[in-house]
RODO-2510 file (C-alpha; in nm, 4 decimals, decimal comma):
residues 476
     n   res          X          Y          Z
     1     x    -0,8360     0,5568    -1,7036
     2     x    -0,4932     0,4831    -1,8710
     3     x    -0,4581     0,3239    -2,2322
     4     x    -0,1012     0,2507    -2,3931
     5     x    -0,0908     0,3398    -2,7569
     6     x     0,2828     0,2571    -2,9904
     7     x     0,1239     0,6108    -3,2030
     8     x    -0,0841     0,8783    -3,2146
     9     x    -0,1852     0,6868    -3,5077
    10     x    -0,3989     0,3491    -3,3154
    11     x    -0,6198     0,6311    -3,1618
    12     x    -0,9427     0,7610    -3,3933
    13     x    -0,9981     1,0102    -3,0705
    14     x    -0,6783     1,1570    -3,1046
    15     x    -0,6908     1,2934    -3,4290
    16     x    -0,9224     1,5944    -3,3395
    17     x    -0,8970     1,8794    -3,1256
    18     x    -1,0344     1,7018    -2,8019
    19     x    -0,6607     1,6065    -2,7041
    20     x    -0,4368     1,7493    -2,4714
    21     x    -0,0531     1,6180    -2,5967
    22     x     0,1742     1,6730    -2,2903
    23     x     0,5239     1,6632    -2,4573
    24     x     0,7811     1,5546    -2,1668
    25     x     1,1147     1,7063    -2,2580
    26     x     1,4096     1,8322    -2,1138
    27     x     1,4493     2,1618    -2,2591
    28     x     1,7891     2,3225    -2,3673
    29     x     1,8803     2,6776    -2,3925
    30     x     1,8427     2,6282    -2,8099
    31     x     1,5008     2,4182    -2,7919
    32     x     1,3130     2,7119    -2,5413
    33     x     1,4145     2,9959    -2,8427
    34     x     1,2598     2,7719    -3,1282
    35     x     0,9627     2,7018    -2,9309
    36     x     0,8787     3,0555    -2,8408
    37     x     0,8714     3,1363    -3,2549
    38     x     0,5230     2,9354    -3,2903
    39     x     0,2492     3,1155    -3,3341
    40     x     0,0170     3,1142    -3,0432
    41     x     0,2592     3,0080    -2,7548
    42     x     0,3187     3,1472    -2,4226
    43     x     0,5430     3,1142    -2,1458
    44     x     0,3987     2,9445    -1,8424
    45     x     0,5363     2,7649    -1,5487
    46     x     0,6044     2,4486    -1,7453
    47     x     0,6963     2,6724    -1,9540
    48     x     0,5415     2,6181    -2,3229
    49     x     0,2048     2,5837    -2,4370
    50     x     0,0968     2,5906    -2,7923
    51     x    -0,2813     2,6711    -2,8059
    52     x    -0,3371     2,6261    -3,1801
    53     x    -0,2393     2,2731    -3,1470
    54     x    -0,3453     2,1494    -2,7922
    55     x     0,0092     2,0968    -2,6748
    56     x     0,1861     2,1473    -2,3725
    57     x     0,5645     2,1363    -2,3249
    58     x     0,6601     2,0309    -2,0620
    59     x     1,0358     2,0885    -1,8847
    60     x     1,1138     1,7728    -1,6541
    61     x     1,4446     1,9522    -1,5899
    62     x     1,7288     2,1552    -1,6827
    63     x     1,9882     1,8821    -1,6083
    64     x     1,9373     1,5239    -1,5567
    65     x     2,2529     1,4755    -1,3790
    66     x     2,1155     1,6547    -1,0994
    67     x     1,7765     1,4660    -1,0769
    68     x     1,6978     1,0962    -0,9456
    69     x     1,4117     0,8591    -1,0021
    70     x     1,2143     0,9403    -0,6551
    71     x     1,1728     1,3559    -0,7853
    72     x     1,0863     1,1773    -1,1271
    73     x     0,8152     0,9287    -0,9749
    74     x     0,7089     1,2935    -0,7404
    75     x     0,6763     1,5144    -1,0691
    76     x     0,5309     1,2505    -1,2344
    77     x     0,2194     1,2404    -1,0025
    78     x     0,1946     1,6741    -1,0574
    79     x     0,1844     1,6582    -1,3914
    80     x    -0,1955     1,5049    -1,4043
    81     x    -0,2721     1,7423    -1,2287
    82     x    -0,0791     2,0078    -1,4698
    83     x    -0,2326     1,8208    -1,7667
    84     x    -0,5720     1,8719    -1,6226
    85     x    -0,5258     2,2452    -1,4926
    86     x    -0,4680     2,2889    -1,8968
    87     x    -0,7690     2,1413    -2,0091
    88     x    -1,0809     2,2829    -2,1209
    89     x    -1,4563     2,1684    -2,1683
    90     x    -1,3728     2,1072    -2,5246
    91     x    -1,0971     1,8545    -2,4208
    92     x    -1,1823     1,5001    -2,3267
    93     x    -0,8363     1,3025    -2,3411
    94     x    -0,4506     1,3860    -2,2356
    95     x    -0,1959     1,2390    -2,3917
    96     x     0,1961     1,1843    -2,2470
    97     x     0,4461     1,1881    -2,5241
    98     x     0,7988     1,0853    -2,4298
    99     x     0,9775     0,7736    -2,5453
   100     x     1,1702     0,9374    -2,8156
   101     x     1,2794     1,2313    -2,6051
   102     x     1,3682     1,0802    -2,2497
   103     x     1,6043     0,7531    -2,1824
   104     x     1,3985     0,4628    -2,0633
   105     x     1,4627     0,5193    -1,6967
   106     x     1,3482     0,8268    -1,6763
   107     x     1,0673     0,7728    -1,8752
   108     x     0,9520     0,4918    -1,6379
   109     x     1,0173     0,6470    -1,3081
   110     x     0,7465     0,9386    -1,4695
   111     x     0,4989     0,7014    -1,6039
   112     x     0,5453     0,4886    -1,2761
   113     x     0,4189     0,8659    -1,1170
   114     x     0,1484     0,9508    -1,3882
   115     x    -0,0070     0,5777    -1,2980
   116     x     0,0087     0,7060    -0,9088
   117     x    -0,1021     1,0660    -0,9999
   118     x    -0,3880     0,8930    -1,1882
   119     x    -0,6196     0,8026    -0,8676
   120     x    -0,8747     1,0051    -0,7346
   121     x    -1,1132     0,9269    -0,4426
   122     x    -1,4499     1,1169    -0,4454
   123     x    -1,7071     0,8429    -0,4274
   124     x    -1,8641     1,0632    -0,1285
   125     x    -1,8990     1,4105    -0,3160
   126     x    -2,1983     1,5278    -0,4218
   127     x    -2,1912     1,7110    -0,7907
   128     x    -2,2913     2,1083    -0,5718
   129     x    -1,9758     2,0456    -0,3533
   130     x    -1,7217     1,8908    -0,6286
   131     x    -1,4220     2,0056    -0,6415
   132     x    -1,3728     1,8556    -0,9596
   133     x    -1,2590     2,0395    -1,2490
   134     x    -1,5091     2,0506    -1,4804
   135     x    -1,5864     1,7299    -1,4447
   136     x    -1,2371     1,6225    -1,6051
   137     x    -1,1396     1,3773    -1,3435
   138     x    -1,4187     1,1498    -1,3930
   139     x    -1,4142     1,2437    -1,8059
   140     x    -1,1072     1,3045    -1,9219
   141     x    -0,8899     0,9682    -2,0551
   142     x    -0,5413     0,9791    -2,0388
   143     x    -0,3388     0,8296    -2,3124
   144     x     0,0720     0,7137    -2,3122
   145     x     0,2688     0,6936    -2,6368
   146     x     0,4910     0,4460    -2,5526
   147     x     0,6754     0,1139    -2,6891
   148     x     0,8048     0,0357    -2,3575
   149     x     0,7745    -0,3037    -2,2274
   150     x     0,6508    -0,1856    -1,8795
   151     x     0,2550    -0,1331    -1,9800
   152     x     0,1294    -0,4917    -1,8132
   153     x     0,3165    -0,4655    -1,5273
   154     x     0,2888    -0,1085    -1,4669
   155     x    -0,1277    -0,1673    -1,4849
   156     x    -0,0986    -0,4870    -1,2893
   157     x     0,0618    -0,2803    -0,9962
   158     x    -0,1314     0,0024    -1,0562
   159     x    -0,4745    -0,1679    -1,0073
   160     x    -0,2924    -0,3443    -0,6330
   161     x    -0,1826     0,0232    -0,5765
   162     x    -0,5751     0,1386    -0,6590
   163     x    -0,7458    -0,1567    -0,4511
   164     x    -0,4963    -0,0628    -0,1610
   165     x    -0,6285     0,3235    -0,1553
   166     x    -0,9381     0,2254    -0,1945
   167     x    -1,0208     0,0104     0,1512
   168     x    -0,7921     0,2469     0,3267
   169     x    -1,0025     0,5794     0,2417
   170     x    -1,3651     0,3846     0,2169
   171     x    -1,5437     0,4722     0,5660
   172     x    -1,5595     0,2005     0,8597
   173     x    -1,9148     0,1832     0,8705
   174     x    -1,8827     0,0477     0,5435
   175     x    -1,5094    -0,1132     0,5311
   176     x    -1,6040    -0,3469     0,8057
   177     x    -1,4400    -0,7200     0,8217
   178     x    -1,7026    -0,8227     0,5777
   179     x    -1,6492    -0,6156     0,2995
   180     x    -1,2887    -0,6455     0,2958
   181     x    -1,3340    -0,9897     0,2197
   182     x    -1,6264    -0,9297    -0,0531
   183     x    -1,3847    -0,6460    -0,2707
   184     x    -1,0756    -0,8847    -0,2369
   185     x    -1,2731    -1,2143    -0,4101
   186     x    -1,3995    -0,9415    -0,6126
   187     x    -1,0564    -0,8186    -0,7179
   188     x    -0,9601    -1,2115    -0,7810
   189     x    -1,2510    -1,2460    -1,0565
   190     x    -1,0958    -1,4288    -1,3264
   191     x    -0,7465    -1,4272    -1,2070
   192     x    -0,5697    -1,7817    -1,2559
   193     x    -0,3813    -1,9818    -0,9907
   194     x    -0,5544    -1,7857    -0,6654
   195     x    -0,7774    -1,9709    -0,4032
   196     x    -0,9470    -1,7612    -0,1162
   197     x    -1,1003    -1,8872     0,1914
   198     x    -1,2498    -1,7600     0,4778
   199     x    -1,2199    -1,8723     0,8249
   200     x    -1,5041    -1,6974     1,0580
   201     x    -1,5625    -1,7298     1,4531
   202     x    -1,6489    -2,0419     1,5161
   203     x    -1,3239    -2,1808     1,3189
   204     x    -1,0694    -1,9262     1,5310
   205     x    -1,2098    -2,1170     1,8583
   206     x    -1,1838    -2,4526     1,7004
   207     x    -0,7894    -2,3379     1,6194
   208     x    -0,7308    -2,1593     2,0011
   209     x    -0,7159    -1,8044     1,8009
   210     x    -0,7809    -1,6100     2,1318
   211     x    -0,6021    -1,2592     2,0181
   212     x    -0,8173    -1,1671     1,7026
   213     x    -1,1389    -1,3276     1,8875
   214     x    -1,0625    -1,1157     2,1913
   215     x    -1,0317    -0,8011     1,9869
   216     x    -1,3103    -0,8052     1,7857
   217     x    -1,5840    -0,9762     2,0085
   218     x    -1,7779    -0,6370     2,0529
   219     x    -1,8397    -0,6162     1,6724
   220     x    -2,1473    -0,7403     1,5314
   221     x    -1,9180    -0,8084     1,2289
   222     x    -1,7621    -1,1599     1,2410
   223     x    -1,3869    -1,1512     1,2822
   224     x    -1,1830    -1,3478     0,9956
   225     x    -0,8697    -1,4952     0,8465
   226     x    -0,8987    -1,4396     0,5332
   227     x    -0,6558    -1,6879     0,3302
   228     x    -0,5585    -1,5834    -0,0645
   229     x    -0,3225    -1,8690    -0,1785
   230     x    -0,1458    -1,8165    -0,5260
   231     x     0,0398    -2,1463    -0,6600
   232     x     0,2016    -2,1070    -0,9727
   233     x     0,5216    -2,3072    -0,9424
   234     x     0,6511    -2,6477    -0,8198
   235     x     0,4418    -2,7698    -0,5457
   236     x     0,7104    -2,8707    -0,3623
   237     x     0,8546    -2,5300    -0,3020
   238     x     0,7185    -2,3737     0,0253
   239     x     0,5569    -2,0243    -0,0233
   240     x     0,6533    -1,6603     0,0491
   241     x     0,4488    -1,5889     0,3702
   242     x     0,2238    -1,2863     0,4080
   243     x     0,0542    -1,1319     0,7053
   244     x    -0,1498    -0,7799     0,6651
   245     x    -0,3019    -0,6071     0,9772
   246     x    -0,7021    -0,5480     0,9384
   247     x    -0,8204    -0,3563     1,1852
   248     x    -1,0683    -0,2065     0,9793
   249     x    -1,1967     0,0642     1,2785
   250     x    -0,9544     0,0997     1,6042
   251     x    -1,1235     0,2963     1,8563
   252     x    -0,8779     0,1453     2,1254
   253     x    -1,1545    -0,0680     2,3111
   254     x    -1,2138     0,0264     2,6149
   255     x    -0,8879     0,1748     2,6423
   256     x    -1,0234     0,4863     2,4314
   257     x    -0,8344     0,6539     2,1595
   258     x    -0,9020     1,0863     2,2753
   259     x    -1,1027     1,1943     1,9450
   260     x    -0,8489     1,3605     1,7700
   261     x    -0,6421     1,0229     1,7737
   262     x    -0,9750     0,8338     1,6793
   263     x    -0,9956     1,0191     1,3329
   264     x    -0,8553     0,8193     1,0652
   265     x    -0,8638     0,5531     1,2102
   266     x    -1,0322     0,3766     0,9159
   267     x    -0,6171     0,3444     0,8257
   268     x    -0,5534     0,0580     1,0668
   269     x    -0,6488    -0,1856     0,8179
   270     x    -0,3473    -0,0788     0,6070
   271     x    -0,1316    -0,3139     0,6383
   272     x    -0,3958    -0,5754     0,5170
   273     x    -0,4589    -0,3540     0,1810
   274     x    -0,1592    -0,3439     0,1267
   275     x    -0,0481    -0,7205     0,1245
   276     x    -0,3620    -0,7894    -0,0951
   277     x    -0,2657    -0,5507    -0,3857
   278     x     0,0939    -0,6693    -0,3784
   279     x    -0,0676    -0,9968    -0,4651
   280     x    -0,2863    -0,9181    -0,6656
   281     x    -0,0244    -0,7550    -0,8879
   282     x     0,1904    -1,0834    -0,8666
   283     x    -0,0918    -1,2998    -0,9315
   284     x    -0,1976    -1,0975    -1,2575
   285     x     0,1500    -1,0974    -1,3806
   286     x     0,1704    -1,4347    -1,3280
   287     x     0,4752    -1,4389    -1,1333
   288     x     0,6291    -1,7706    -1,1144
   289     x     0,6185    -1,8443    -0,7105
   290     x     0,3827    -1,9377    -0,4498
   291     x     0,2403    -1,7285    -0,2392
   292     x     0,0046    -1,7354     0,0919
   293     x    -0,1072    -1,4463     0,2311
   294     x    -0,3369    -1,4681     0,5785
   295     x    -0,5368    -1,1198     0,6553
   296     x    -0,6459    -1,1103     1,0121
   297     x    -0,9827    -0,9254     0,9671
   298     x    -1,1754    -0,7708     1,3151
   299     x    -1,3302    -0,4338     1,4355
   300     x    -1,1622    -0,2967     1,7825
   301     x    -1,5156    -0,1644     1,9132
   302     x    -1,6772    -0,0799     2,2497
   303     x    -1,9959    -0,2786     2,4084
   304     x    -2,0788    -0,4582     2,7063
   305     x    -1,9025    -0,7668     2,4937
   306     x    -1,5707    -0,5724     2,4379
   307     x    -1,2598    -0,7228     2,6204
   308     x    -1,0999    -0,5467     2,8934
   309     x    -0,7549    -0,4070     3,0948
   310     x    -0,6489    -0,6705     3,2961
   311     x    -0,7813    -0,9634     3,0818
   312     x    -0,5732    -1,2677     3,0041
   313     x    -0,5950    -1,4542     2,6827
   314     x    -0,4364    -1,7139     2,5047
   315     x    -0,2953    -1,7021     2,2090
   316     x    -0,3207    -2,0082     1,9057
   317     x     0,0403    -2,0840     2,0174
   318     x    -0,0361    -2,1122     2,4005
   319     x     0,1302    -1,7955     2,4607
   320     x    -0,0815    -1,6016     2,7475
   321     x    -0,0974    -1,2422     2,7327
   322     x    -0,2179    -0,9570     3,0199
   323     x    -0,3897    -0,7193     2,8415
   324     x    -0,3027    -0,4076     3,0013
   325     x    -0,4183    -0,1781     2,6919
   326     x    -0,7011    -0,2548     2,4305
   327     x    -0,5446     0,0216     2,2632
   328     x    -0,2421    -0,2637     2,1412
   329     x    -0,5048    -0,5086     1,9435
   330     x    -0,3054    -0,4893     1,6146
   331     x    -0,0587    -0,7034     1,7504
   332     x    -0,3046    -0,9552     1,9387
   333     x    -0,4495    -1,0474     1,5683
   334     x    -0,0957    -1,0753     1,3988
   335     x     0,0019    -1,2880     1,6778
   336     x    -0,2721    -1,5601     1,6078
   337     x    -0,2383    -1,4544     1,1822
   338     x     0,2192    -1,5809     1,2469
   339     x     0,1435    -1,8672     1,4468
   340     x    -0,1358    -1,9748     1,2027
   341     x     0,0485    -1,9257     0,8270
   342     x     0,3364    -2,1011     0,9779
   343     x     0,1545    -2,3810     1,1207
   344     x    -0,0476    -2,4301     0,7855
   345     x     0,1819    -2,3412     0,5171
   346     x     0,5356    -2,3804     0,6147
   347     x     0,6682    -2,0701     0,4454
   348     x     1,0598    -2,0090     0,3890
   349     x     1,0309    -1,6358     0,4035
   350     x     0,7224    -1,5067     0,6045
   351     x     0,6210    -1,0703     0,6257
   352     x     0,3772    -0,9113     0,7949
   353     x     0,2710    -0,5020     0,7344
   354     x     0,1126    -0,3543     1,0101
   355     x     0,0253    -0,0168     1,1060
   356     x     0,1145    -0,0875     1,4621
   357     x     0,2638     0,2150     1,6343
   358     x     0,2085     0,6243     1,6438
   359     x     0,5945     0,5820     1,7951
   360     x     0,6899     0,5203     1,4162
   361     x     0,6823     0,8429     1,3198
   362     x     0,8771     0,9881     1,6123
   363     x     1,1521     0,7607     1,5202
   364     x     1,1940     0,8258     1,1256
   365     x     0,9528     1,0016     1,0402
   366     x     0,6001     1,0062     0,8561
   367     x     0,7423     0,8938     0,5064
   368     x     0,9548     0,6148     0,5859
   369     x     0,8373     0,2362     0,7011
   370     x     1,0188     0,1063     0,9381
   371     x     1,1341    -0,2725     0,8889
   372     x     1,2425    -0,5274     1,1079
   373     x     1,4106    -0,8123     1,0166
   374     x     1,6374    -1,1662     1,2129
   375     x     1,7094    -1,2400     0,9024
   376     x     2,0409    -1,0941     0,6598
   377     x     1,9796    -1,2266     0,3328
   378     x     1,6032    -1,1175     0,3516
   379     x     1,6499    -0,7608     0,4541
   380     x     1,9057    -0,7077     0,2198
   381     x     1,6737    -0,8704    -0,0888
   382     x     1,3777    -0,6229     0,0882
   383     x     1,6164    -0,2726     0,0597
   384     x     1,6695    -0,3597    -0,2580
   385     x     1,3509    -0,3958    -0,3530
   386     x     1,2680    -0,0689    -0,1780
   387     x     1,6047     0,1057    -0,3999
   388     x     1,4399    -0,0011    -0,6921
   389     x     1,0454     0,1305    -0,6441
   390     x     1,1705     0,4947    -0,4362
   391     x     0,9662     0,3603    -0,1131
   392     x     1,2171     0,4140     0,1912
   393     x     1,2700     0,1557     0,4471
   394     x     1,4852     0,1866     0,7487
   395     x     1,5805    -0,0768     0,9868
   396     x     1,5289    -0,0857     1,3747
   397     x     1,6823    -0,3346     1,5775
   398     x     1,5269    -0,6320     1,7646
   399     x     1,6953    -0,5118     2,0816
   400     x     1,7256    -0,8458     2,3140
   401     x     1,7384    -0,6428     2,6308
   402     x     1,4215    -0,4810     2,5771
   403     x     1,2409    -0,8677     2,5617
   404     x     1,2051    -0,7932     2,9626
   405     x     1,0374    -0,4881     2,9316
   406     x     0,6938    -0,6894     2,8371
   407     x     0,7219    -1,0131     3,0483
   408     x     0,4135    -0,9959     3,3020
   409     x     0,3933    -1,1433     3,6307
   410     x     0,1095    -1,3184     3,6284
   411     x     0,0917    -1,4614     3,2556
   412     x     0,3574    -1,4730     2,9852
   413     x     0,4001    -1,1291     2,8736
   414     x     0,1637    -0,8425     2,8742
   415     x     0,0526    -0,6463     2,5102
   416     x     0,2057    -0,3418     2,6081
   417     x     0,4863    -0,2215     2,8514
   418     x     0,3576     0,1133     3,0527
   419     x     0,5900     0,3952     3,0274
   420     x     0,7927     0,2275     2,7918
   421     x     0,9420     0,4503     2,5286
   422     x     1,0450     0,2207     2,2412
   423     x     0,7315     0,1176     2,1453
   424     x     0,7713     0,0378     1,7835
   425     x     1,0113    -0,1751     1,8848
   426     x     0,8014    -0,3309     2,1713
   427     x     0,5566    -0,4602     1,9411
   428     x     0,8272    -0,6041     1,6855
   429     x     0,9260    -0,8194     1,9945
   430     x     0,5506    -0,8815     2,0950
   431     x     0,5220    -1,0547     1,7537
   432     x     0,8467    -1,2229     1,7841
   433     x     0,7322    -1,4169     2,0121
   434     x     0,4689    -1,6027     1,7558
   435     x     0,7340    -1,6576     1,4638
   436     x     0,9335    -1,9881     1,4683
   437     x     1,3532    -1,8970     1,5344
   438     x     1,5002    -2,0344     1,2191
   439     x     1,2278    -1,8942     1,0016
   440     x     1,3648    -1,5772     0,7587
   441     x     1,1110    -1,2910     0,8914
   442     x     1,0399    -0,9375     0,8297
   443     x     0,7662    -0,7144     1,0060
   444     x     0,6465    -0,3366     0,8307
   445     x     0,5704    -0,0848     1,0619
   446     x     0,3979     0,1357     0,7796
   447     x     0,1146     0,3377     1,0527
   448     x     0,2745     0,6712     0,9275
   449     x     0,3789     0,5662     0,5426
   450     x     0,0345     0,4200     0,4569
   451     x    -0,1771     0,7622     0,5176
   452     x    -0,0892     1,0731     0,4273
   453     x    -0,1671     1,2849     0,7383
   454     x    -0,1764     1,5954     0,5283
   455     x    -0,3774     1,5412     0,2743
   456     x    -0,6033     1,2620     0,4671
   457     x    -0,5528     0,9832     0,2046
   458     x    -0,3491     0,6982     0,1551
   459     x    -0,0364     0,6874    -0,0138
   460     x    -0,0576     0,2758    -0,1468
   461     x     0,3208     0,2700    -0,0478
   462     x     0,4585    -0,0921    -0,0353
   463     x     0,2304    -0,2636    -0,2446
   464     x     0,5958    -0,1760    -0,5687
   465     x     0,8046    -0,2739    -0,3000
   466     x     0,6135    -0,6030    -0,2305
   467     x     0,5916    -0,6830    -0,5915
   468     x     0,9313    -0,5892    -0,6947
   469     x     1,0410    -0,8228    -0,4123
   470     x     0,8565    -1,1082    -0,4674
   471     x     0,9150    -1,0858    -0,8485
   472     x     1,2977    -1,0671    -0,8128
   473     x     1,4069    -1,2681    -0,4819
   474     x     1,5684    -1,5819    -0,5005
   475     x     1,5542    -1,6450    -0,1369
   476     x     1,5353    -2,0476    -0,1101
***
């Protein structure tokens, strides 16, 4: 847990010798020799540490010239982990000290990484098998001295970022459609201006909402739209649009994943955690906009109810579709999620985040999410956004010529193109076909920038860039 304190001074707990202060300086030649006169201190790889008063000095760098806020925001997430290697059973709280050494922006691209660096995930651990260091990342508190202006928003995002990691790294037998919808009214306790609804099964055949419906009809969970609106300016003004992915288990249907593909697959419902804790952080800031988000909820199981190769469904637009892989459901529930916000709601800038394609990563990488856009003026306000928070975005094109590549012969178009190479860009145009022309529209492919394939957990990336975007467009 993270508390804000102006001064050593607010805190009764940090008077004693149960503190850690982490001093966050940028050390020159002249500071290093004074230091290493104190009685007690030692060179380590951080380099200082003053034992007889619980403090460790910390070198952020040797020139700032030579540094930029993404290795801030990186080394601000190591040094919890520094803070903690330095604790001791004795110590129960870790304080960051910086304001009056570092300039603001440097301060907040390392807080922005301490906030990050702050979650853990080990609800499944049992106390024999913990890795945890004695017990310190359960115990220990972590305090800031700060007077920046930052600590609201920084803990608004910071619980979106938290919820986000969360559903991602809960397991599937658990995260099902269900409980995705419980934790997110959950979430929206007490928050003003937000109203959540649920639309199950029998309301998706009432609307024509054959995609989702066909992908998750061998789940004995009930496939959803889940609906969060947020109004908190004129009512006139027509609403930033927002689509996540929720897969929340893909096995590929009938079309099935090979096992080693199948494992972590509890990630396809990133793009869906990922739109809800960018609005939860604009709702709790009370950002003045409206905002709609629809999260396409189902389970892409096998049973004899599962739907098959060769199948032809419609879509809520009319749009047929030959399924010729169950493998490509992502795109069957956004399909039905575009056609729905835009018939409902009207929005003047709609995005959807998906994690839609393994042929992400082969294009740019595992780090990077890669963005579509037809519109300008919205991509542009989107790489800003992504500038400003240190999470990349590159743009791919929505290549006409390839629109021929999934037209089927015996129904509109088919859900995936066999053989086809450029298959993050096949389903951007899948989904094109379910957003209206003139509308301003933006799809995330974030299958690789969501999960962190080393370290099997999910980064939370987007959910800044969401909420720096939505807080600073003026898109009309």
């Amino acid at each position: 847990m993270i508390t804000y304190i102006s001064n050593i001074a607010d805190n009764e707990l940090l008077q004693n010798n149960n503190t850690l202060f982490v001093v966050l300086t940028e050390f020159k030649n002249s500071n290093i020799a004074e230091l290493q006169t104190l009685k007690d201190t030692k060179i380590s790889e951080f380099p200082l540490f003053t034992a007889s008063k619980n403090t460790l000095y910390i070198n952020i760098a040797n020139d700032m010239s030579k540094i930029d806020t993404l290795d801030l925001r990186v080394k601000g997430e190591n040094l919890v982990t520094i803070a903690q290697k330095y604790c001791t059973k004795n110590i129960k709280n870790y304080a960051f000290i910086a304001d009056e050494i570092l300039s603001e922006n440097i301060f907040s691209a390392l807080i922005d990484g301490i906030h990050l660096g702050e979650y853990t995930y080990n609800h499944y651990k049992s106390k024999k098998n913990s890795i945890q260091k004695d017990t310190h990342d359960t115990a220990l508190h972590t305090y800031i001295v700060t007077t920046s202006k930052k600590k609201a928003e920084r803990d608004a995002w910071a619980r979106g970022v938290k919820f986000t990691k969360d559903m991602i790294n809960t397991p599937p037998s658990i995260a099902n459609p269900s409980y995705i919808e419980a934790q997110t009214r959950e979430l929206f306790t007490n928050i003003k201006n937000i109203k959540i609804t649920s639309l199950l099964e029998n309301e998706l055949q009432t609307l024509g909402a054959g995609g989702i419906l066909s992908v998750g009809q061998a789940s004995p969970d009930q496939s959803r739209f889940l609906v969060i609106e947020y109004n908190n300016s004129e009512s006139s003004k027509h609403p930033i649009g927002l689509v996540g992915k929720g897969v929340t288990y893909d096995t590929g249907g009938l079309s099935l994943k090979p096992s080693n593909a199948m494992t972590g697959m509890k990630k396809d419902m990133g793009g869906a955690a990922t739109i809800i804790g960018g609005v939860y952080a604009c709702a709790k800031m009370e950002i003045k906009e409206n905002i709609v988000a629809v999260i396409p909820l189902a389970e892409n199981l096998i049973s004899e109810k599962a739907y098959k190769p060769d199948d032809i469904i419609t879509m809520m637009n009319g749009t047929t579709v030959e399924i010729t892989n169950t493998d490509a459901e992502g795109r069957l529930l956004l399909g039905d999620a575009l056609v729905y916000i835009e018939q409902t709601f009207a929005p003047r800038v709609l995005i959807d985040m998906a994690t839609l394609t393994g042929a992400c990563a082969y294009a740019i990488g595992e780090d990077i999410s890669a963005v579509f856009s037809n519109n300008e003026e919205l991509y542009t306000h989107l790489e800003t956004a992504s500038h400003a928070t240190d999470e990349p975005i590159w743009r791919l094109p929505l290549y006409k010529k390839y629109k021929n590549k999934i037209q089927s012969k015996i129904a509109d178009i088919v859900n995936a193109a066999t053989g086809f190479k450029a298959g993050t860009i096949q389903a951007a145009l899948f989904l094109q076909h379910f957003v209206h022309e003139d509308t301003a529209w933006s799809h995330f492919d974030i299958a690789y920038s969501s999960f962190d394939s080393k370290t099997n957990f999910a980064t939370g990336q987007n959910v800044r860039l969401l909420y720096n975007f939505i807080q600073n467009n003026n898109i009309q």
